[in-house]
C-alpha angles and dihedrals in degrees: 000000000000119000085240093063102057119107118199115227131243108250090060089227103125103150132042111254115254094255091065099049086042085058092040081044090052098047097045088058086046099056089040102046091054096047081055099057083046097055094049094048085048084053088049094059098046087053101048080062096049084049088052085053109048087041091060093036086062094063090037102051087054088059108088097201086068089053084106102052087059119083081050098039089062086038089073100037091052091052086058104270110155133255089230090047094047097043086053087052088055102041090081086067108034104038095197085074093050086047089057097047089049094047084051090045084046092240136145100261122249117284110200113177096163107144112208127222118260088234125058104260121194123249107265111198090199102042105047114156108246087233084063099044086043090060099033082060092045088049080056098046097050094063084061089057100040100050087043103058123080095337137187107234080202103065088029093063091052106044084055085056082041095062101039077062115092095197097055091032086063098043090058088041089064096047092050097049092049088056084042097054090040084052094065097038094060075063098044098244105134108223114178116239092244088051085043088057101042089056102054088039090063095041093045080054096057075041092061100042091056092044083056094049089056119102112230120211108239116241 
């Protein structure tokens, strides 16, 4: 449109009075100064969880034996996996971290009273003790929490895109098997690493479907 071309109205009312720029003003502020809080409580959480994690890193890493969980370990964490999601993963394997999701989640702590065998038995799909089964469900159960409450949308949203992904999916496959077979062997059951796999592929699958059936608060 060419200045030429405009025509004033009428009315001679061609722009809106103050008062009502000052209101739209107003309201504009309003609604952006609440995302932003959202936004920044959203952030919080994320980082109580990043806190929890390095904190628990910290005794791990000084732990030989989990020399091995490491480069993978980082690997997810680099591609955007979050510190909630990857503390869940460990907590099979290092019970002070499961203590801390239940107690967040406000549930008795796990129990696990399996005795393992003097000698180094093989996995036996068929023949699992029920102790075993029974963790390997509350392992299960405790992502749900974690990633639940309290909560970030933020990092919600992407590890949903995360784990559509098969790239990344597998990236964070490697690392959990790893955790899985290490698992059973803490308990001398030998479990071979494409079992392994099979196994927390299909659990980070399950994983995956309740993630998708969660409602995430818009930011």
């Amino acid at each position: 449109m060419w200045l030429e071309d405009y025509v004033p109205p009428d009315s001679g009312e061609v722009w809106p009075k103050s008062s009502e720029v000052s209101e739209k003003f107003k309201e504009s502020v309003k609604k952006s100064s609440a995302w932003i809080k959202r936004v920044q409580k959203d952030e919080q959480k994320a980082k109580k969880f990043d806190t929890l994690l390095a904190s628990f890193l910290t005794q791990i890493i000084r732990n030989p034996k989990y020399d091995f969980l490491l480069n993978d370990l980082f690997k997810s964490l680099d591609i955007g996996y979050s510190s909630n999601f990857l503390l869940w993963i460990l907590s099979i394997i290092y019970l002070p971290i499961s203590d801390k999701i239940r107690e967040l989640s406000k549930k008795e702590q796990i129990n696990f009273n399996y005795v393992k065998t003097f000698n180094i038995i093989s996995f036996d799909d068929n023949n699992l003790n029920d102790s075993i089964k029974n963790r390997i469900n509350l392992w299960i159960e405790d992502i749900v929490d974690i990633i639940s409450i309290e909560y970030s949308s933020l990092q919600l949203k992407n590890i949903k895109q995360l784990l559509k992904s098969k790239s990344s999916f597998n990236t964070l496959n490697d690392f959990s098997a790893l955790v899985f077979q290490f698992f059973f062997k803490e308990l001398n059951i030998n479990i071979d690493i494409s079992k392994s796999t099979n196994y927390t592929e299909f659990i980070l699958w399950q994983v995956s479907v309740k993630i998708s059936e969660l409602n995430i608060e818009e930011i």
